[in-house]
Steps between C-alpha positions, in 0.01 A plus 500: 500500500561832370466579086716462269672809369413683180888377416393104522178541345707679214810214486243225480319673193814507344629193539173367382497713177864388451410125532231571247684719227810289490357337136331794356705750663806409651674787510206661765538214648842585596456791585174418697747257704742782557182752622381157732860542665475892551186481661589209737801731599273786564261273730767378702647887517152591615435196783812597653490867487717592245299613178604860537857393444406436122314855445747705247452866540344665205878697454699158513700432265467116643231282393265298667673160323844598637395571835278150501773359350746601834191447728534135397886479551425628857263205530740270335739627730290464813363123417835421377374323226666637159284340281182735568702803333583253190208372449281861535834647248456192274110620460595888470759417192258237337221792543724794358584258175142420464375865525804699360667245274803555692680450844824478682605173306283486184397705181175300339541511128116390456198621712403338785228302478724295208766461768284405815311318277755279422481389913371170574363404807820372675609887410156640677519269775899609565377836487164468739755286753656869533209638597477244739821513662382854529189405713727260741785746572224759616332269700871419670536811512142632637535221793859609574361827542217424763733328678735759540197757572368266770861500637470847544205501680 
């Protein structure tokens, strides 16, 4: 069995920091789901040969997030399963509110912390399910993929 990737090892550190901040810190804890997500989305772009699709040249004007961002449409796309790009755009918006104060929908008018910190569990847990959904859709989408490889062959 081969090793898992430096992305893994990284998305299971976060996701543990997140499930341990969420009292004390809930705001990292979002965004520590969110950064769990990313790096689950770079491990699967790595196992199947597609990392290099999410390097931004240093002259882009595109960032890494929108390009990951249309990397998980594609997947999406490919598993036909809609609910992967929701649930990895649901944990981008949360994260931008928690670290900015601000996204598409929202404008915080208190910090943070007071607003995640106002999350119960049943909040937490509706947020780590995303992160899960995130995990099954690239395992759907990582077997589709060997299958279709072996087809090749």
């Amino acid at each position: 069995m081969t090793e898992p990737s430096i992305y893994l090892l990284q998305a299971k550190a976060n996701e543990e920091s997140a499930k341990m901040s969420q009292k004390e810190f809930p705001e990292w804890a979002i965004i520590m789901y969110f950064y769990a997500a990313l790096h689950l989305i770079n491990d699967y772009a790595l196992e199947v040969n597609q990392i290099d699709i999410l390097k931004v040249d240093e002259d882009s004007k595109t960032s890494q997030h929108y390009l990951r961002r249309g990397y998980v449409k594609s997947i999406s796309n490919y598993i036909n399963c809609q609910d992967l790009q929701a649930s990895y755009n649901f944990l981008f918006n949360e994260s931008l509110l928690a670290r900015y104060l601000v996204n598409k929908n929202d404008i915080l008018e208190c910090s943070a912390r007071e607003y995640y910190g106002q999350y119960t569990d049943k909040d937490f847990l509706q947020i780590s399910d995303k992160l899960e959904k995130i995990k099954i859709r690239l395992e759907q989408a990582r077997k589709k993929y060997k299958a279709d490889e072996s087809r090749k062959n």
